[in-house]
C-alpha positions in Angstrom: 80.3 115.0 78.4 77.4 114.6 80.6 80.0 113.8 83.4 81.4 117.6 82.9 78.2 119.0 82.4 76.8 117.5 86.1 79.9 118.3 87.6 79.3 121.8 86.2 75.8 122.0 87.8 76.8 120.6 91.0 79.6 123.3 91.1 77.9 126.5 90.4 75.5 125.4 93.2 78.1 124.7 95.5 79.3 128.4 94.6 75.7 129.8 95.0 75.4 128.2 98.4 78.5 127.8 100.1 81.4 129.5 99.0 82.3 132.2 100.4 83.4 136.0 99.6 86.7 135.9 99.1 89.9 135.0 100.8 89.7 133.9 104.5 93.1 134.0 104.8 95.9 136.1 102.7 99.3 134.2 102.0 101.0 136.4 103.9 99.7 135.1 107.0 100.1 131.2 106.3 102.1 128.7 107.9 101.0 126.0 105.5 103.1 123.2 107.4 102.0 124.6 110.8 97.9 124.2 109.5 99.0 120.8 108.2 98.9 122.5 104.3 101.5 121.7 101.5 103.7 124.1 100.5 102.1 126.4 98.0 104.0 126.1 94.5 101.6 126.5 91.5 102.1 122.9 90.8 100.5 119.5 91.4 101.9 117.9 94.5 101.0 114.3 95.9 102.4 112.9 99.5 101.4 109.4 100.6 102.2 108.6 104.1 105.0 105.8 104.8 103.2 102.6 106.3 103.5 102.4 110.0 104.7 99.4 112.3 101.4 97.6 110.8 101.8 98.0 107.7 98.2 100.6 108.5 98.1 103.4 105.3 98.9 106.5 107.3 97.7 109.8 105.3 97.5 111.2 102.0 97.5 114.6 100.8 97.2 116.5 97.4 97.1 119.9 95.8 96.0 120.0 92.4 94.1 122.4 89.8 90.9 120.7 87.4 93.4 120.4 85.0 95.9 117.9 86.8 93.0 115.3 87.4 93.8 111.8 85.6 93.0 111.9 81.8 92.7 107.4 81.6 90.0 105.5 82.6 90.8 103.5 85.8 92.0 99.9 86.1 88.4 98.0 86.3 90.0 96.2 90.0 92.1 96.9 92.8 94.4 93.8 93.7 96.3 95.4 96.8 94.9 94.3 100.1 95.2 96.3 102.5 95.9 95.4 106.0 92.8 94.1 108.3 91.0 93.0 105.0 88.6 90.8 104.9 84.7 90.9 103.0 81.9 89.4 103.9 78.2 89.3 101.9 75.6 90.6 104.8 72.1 91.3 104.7 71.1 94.8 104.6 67.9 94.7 104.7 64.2 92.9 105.3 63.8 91.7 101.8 67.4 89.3 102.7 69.6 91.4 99.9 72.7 91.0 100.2 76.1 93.5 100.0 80.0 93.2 100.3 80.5 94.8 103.6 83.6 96.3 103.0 85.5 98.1 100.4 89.5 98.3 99.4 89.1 102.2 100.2 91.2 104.9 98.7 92.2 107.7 100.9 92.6 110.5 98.5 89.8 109.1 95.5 91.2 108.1 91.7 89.5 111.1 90.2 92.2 113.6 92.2 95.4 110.8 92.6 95.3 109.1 89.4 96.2 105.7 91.7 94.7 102.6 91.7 96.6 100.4 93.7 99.1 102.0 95.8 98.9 100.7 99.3 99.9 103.5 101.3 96.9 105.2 99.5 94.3 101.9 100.6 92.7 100.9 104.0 89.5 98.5 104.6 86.4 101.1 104.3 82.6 99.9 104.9 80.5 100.5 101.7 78.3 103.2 103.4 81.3 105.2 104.5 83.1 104.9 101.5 79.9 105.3 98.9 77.4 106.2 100.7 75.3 103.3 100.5 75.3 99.4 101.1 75.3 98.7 97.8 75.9 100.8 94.5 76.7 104.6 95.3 74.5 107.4 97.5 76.5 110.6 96.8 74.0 112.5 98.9 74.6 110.5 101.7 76.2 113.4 104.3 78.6 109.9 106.2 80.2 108.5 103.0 83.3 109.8 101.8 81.7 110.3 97.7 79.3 113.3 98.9 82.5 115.2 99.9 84.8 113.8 96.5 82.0 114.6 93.8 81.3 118.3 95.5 84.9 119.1 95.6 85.9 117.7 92.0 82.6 119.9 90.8 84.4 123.0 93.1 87.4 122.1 90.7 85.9 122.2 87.7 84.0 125.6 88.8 87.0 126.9 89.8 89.7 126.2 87.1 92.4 128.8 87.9 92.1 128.0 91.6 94.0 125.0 93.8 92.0 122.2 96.1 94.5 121.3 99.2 92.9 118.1 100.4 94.2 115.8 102.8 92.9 112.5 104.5 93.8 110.6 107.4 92.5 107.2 108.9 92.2 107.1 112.7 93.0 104.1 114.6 92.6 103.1 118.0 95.5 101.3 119.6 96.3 98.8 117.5 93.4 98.0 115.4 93.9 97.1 111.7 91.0 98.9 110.6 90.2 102.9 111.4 87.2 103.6 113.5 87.4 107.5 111.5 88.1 109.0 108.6 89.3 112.9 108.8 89.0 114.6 105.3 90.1 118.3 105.4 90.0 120.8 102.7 90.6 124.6 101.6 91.2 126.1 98.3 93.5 128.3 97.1 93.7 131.0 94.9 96.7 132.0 92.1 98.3 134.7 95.2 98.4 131.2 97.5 95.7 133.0 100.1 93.4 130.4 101.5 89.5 130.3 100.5 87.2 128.9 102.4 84.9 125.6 101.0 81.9 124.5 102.2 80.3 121.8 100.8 76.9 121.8 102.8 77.1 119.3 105.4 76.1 119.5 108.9 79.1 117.6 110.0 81.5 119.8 108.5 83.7 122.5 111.0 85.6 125.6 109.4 88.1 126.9 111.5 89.7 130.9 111.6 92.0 130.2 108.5 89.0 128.7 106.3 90.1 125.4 106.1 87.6 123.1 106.7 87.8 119.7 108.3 85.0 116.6 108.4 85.1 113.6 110.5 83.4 110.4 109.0 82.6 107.2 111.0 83.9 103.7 109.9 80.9 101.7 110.4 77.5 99.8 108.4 74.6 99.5 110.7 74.1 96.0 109.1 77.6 94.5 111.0 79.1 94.3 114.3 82.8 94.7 113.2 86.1 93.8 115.2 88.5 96.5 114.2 91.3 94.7 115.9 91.6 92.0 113.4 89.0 93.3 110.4 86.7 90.5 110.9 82.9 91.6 111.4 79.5 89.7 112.4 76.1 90.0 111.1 74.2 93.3 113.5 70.8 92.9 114.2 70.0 96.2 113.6 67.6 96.6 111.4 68.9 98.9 108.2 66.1 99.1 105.4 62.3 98.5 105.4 61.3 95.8 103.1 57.6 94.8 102.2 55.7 93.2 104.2 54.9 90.9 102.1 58.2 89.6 101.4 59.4 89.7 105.0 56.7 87.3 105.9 58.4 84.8 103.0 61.6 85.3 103.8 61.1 84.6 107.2 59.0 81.4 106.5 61.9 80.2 104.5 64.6 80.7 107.0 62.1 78.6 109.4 61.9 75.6 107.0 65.4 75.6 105.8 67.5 76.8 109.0 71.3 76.3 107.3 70.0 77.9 104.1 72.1 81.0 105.3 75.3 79.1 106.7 75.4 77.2 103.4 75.6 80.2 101.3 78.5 81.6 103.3 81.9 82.3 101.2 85.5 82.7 102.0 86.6 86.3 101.9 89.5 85.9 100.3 90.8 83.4 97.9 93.8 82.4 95.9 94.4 81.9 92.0 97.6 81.0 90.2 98.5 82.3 86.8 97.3 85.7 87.0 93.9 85.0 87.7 94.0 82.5 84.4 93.6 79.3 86.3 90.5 77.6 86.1 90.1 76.9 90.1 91.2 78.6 93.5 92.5 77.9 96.9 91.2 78.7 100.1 95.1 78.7 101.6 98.7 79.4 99.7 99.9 76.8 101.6 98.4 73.9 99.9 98.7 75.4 96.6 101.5 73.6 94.8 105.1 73.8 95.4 106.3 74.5 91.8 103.5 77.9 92.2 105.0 80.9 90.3 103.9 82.9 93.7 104.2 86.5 91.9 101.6 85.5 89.8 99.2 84.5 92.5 96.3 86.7 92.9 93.9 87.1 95.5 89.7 88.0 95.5 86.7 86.8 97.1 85.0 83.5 96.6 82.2 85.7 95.5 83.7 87.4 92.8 85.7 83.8 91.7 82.3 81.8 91.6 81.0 85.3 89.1 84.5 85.0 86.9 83.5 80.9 86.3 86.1 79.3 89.0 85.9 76.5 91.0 86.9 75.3 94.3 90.0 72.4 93.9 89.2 69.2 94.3 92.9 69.0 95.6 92.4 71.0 98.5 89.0 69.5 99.5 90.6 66.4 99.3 93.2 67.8 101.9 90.5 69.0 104.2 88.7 65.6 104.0 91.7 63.5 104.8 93.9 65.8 106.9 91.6 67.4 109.6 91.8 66.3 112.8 
């Protein structure tokens, strides 16, 4: 209830303040496929891009009303990995917290698609550009993909007779597993199908003659140095948050007595588990799990989030690494 109420709040401001008087564009005069639009039909639509040659999500687009937004309560984890993923726990500020850099990312967000883990609809997002924030959730933050969700789910629910045509698309370079960009571009639609135009209040946004508005987002966290080739990412030296004084001048004292305090408390981004996640330890590789594995119920998660569920490393495989480096 307070979740409709704020999304209530949110909308009529958004009306107030940035929606504008009437339709930009009559139906008449659109070429929804030329402006990159689905068909209008008066009924929910969802299109998930095919994979390309690397497996790399490609788009996804939707048109729905308020009323076609999921009804259940999302699964509490996503178990798809997307291509180029790997996570890493960096610093992200002075005081020496600590945050996953990366998220599994969904393209169009489970509050319009209703999908968890469908692939095509994943790709490797940084926490600030996917929640606006290193750690937890900023929805004010103008370079993370939930200012632009929550707004245009509040539009929705302002709105309840009208459409939301929303469509987003990662941006690669080259080859690169990861997108450098993320392109989110939106209009809304009234019962007649003419195009109205939505503006949400950020700077980066850019409306163009048929109203439809299009915002470019940058894949990045100030705290890493990132390798979008391969997904793999460094600690940045940037600095990110101010911390106390006071507890700068410990940390650092710390660090100074205890150099490999940081390299010990480094973790594997990924790791392996048999049984559905049931087993009591995990694998750093599949291939020295067992050869009588059941492999479809192998699932993967950090060494992080193993450690917090109570699992332990196998003495099997540290054995291995003991006695068959070399």
């Amino acid at each position: 209830m307070k979740r409709r109420i704020f999304r209530l709040i949110l909308g009529i401001l958004t009306v107030i303040f940035f929606f504008g008087n009437g339709p930009v564009t009559l139906a008449n005069q659109v070429d929804y496929q030329g402006l990159q639009l689905l068909p209008f039909t008066g009924q929910k639509q969802l299109v998930l891009g095919e994979f390309d040659h690397l497996r790399r999500a490609t788009f996804a687009h939707i048109q729905l009303q308020d009323k076609d937004e999921p009804k259940k309560q999302r699964e509490p984890r996503i178990k798809y990995n997307p291509v180029g993923w790997h996570n890493y726990k960096l610093t992200y500020n002075k005081d020496g917290k600590k945050a996953y850099l990366f998220n599994r990312g969904h393209l169009i967000g489970y509050q319009f698609s209703g999908l968890t883990n469908q692939g095509e609809n994943l790709v490797p997002l940084t926490a600030w550009t996917n929640s606006g924030h290193y750690k937890g959730t900023k929805d004010t933050n103008i370079e993370g993909m939930l200012f632009y969700e929550n707004r245009l789910d509040s539009w929705l629910a302002t709105h309840p007779n009208y459409w939301l045509d929303y469509r987003v698309t990662p941006i690669y370079r080259g080859d690169e597993l990861l997108p450098r960009q993320i392109e989110l571009q939106y209009v809304g639609i009234d019962q007649a199908g003419n195009l109205l135009e939505i503006r949400l209040g950020s700077e980066k946004e850019i409306v163009d003659a048929y109203g439809i508005t299009r915002v470019v987002l940058e894949n990045y966290s100030k705290n890493a140095e990132i390798d979008y080739l391969t997904g793999t990412a460094k600690p940045s030296l940037v600095p990110t948050e101010t911390a106390s004084s006071s507890t700068t001048a410990f940390a650092s004292s710390q660090q100074a007595t205890n150099p490999s305090t940081e390299a010990s408390q480094e973790l594997a981004p990924v790791v392996y588990i048999a049984r559905n996640g049931k087993a009591d330890v995990y694998w750093y590789s599949k291939d020295n799990m067992p050869k009588n594995t059941n492999w479809s119920k192998v699932i993967s998660m950090s060494e992080q989030e193993a450690k917090d569920l109570g699992k332990r490393h196998t003495s099997k495989e540290e054995w291995l690494f003991v006695n068959c480096s070399g």
